[in-house]
C-alpha positions as CSV (number, residue, x, y, z in Angstrom):
1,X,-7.0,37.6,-8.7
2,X,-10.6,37.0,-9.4
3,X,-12.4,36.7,-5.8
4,X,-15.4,34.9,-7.4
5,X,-12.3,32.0,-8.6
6,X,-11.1,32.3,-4.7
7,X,-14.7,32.3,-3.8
8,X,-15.5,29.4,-5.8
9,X,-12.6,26.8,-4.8
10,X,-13.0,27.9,-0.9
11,X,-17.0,26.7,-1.5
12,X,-15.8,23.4,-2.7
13,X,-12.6,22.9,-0.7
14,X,-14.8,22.9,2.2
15,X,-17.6,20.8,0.7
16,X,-14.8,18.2,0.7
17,X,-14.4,19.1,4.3
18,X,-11.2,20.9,3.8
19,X,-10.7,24.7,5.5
20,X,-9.5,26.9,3.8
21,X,-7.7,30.6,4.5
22,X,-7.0,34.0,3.2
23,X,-3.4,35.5,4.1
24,X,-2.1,38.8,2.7
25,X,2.0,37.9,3.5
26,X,4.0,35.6,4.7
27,X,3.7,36.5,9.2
28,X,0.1,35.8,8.5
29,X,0.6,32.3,7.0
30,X,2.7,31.9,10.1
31,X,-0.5,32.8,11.9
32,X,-1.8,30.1,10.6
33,X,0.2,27.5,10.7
34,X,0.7,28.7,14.2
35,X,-2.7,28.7,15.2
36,X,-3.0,25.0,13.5
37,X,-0.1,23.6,15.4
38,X,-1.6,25.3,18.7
39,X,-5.0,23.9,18.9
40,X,-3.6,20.6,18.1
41,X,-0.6,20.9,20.9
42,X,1.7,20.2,18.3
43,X,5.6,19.9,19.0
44,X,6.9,19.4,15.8
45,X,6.1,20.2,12.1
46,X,7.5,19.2,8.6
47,X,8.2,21.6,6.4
48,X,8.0,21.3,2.7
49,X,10.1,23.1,-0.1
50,X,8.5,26.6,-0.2
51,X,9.6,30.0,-1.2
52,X,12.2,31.6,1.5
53,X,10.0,34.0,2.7
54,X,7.2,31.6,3.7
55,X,10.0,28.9,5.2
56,X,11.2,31.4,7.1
57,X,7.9,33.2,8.7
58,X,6.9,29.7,9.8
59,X,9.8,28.9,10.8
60,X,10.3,31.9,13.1
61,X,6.9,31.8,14.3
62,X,7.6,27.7,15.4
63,X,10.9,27.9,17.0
64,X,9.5,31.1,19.4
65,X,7.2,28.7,20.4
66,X,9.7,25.9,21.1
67,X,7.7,24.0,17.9
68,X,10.5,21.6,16.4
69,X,10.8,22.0,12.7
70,X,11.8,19.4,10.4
71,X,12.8,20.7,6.5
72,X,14.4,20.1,3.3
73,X,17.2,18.5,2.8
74,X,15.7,15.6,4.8
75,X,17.6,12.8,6.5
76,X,16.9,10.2,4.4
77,X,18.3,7.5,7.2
78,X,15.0,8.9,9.5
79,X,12.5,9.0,7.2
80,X,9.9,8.0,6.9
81,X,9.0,8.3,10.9
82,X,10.5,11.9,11.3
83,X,7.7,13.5,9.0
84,X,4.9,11.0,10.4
85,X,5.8,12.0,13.8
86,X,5.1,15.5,12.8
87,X,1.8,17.0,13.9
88,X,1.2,19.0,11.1
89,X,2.9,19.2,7.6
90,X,3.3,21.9,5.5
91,X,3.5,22.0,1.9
92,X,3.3,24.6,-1.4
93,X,1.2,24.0,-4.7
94,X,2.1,24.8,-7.7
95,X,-1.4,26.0,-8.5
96,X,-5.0,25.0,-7.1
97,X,-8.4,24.2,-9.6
98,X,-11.4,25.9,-7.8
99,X,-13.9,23.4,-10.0
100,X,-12.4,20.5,-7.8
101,X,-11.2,22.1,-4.6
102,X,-7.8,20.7,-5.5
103,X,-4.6,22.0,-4.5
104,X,-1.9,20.7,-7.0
105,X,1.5,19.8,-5.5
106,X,4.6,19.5,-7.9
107,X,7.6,17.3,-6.5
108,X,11.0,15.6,-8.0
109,X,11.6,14.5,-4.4
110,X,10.0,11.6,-2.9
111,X,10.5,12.8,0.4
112,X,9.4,16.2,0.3
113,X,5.8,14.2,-0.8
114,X,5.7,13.0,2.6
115,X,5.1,16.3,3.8
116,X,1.5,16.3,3.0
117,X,0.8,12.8,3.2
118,X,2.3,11.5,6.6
119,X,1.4,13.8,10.0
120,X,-2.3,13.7,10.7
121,X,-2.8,17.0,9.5
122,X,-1.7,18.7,6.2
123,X,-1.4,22.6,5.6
124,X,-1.2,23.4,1.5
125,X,-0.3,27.0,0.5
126,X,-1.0,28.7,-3.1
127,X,-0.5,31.7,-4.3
128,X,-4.2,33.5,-5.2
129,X,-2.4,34.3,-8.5
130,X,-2.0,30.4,-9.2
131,X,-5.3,29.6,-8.6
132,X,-7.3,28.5,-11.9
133,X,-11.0,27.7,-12.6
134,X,-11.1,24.6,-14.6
135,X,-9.3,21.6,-14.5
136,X,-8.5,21.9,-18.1
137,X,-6.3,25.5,-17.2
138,X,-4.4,23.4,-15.0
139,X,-3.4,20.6,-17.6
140,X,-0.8,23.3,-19.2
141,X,1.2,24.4,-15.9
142,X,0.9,20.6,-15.3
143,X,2.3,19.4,-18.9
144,X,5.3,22.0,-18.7
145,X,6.2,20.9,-15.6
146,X,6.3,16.8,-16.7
147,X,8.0,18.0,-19.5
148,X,10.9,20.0,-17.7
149,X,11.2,16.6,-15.4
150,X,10.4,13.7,-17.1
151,X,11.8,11.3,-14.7
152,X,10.2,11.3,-10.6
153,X,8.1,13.8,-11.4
154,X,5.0,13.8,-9.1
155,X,1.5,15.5,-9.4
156,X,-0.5,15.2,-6.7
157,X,-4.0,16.9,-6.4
158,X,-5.2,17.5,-3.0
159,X,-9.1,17.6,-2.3
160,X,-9.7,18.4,1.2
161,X,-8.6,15.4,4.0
162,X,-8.0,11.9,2.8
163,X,-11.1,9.6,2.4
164,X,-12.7,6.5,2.1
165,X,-15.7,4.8,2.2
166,X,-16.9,1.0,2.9
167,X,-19.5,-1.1,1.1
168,X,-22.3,0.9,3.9
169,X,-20.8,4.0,2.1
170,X,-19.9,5.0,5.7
171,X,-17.4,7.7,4.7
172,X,-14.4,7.7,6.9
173,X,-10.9,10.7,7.0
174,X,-7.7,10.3,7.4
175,X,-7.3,6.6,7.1
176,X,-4.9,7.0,4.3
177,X,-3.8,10.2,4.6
178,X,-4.2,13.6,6.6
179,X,-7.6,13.8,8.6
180,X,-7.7,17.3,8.8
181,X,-6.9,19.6,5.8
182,X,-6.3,23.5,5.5
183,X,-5.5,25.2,2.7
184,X,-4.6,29.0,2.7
185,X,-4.6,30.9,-0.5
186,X,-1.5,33.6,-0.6
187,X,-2.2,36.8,-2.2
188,X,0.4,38.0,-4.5
């Protein structure tokens, strides 16, 4: 992967006051996560659908700790409280634009899109290899995947925490969304 691209999207992830880090495997996005989850005394985090490998480290890493760990499938008949009662939620993009500081999540599942829109603070993870410099790279990943589902098919591009601003342009996070955002890039 081209570090000036990784460079380039961790420069404006973090203008949009998003933080952003680099792990190597899958204990180290554990680390993380851990290390996320620890500063903000954290008993329970929701899991997204993520490769095995990733699920697992974090998973590991949480339930050492006595962390409870909500995942995929869901119980429908407790959501949506059971992922906005989680501290932290973690979730995989498909790919992230380093133009926009955007991490793009794919989902079929409504519930699963909670992950990184409920708990106060939202951990996105991308493989360095899926990272692309232009908004007009991503449009094809994005058009095959709308094409493969063509009914509930979500795309949502995250840019750091959620934000607003009032008619003072007083600019406010996490009123409608996570306040905090991290975003760790997974080489490959």
């Amino acid at each position: 992967m081209n570090e000036a691209v990784i460079a380039q999207f961790k420069t404006k992830y973090e203008m949009l006051s998003g933080i952003v880090h680099v792990a190597q495997n899958a204990l180290e996005v554990a680390e993380v996560v851990m290390s996320v989850l620890q500063a903000l005394e954290g008993k329970r985090v929701a899991l997204g659908e993520m490769p095995e490998a990733v699920t697992e480290a974090v998973e590991s890493a949480c339930q050492a700790a006595g962390i409870e760990v909500l995942k995929p499938p869901f119980d429908n008949t407790l959501l949506p409280k059971s992922i906005d009662d989680a501290a932290v939620g973690v979730s995989w993009a498909a790919l992230a634009v380093a133009e926009s500081g955007s991490l793009v999540e794919f989902a079929t599942n409504d519930a699963t899109r909670l992950v990184s829109t409920l708990p106060d603070t939202h951990v996105g993870i991308v493989l360095a290899s899926e990272l692309v410099e232009t908004l007009k790279e991503a449009a094809s990943p994005i058009r095959a995947f709308l094409e493969e589902h063509p009914e509930n098919a979500n795309v949502t591009f995250i840019s750091g925490p959620s934000r607003t601003a009032d008619i003072e342009m007083k600019l406010t996070l996490g009123v409608h969304g996570p306040e905090v955002a991290h975003a760790i890039i997974l080489q490959d």
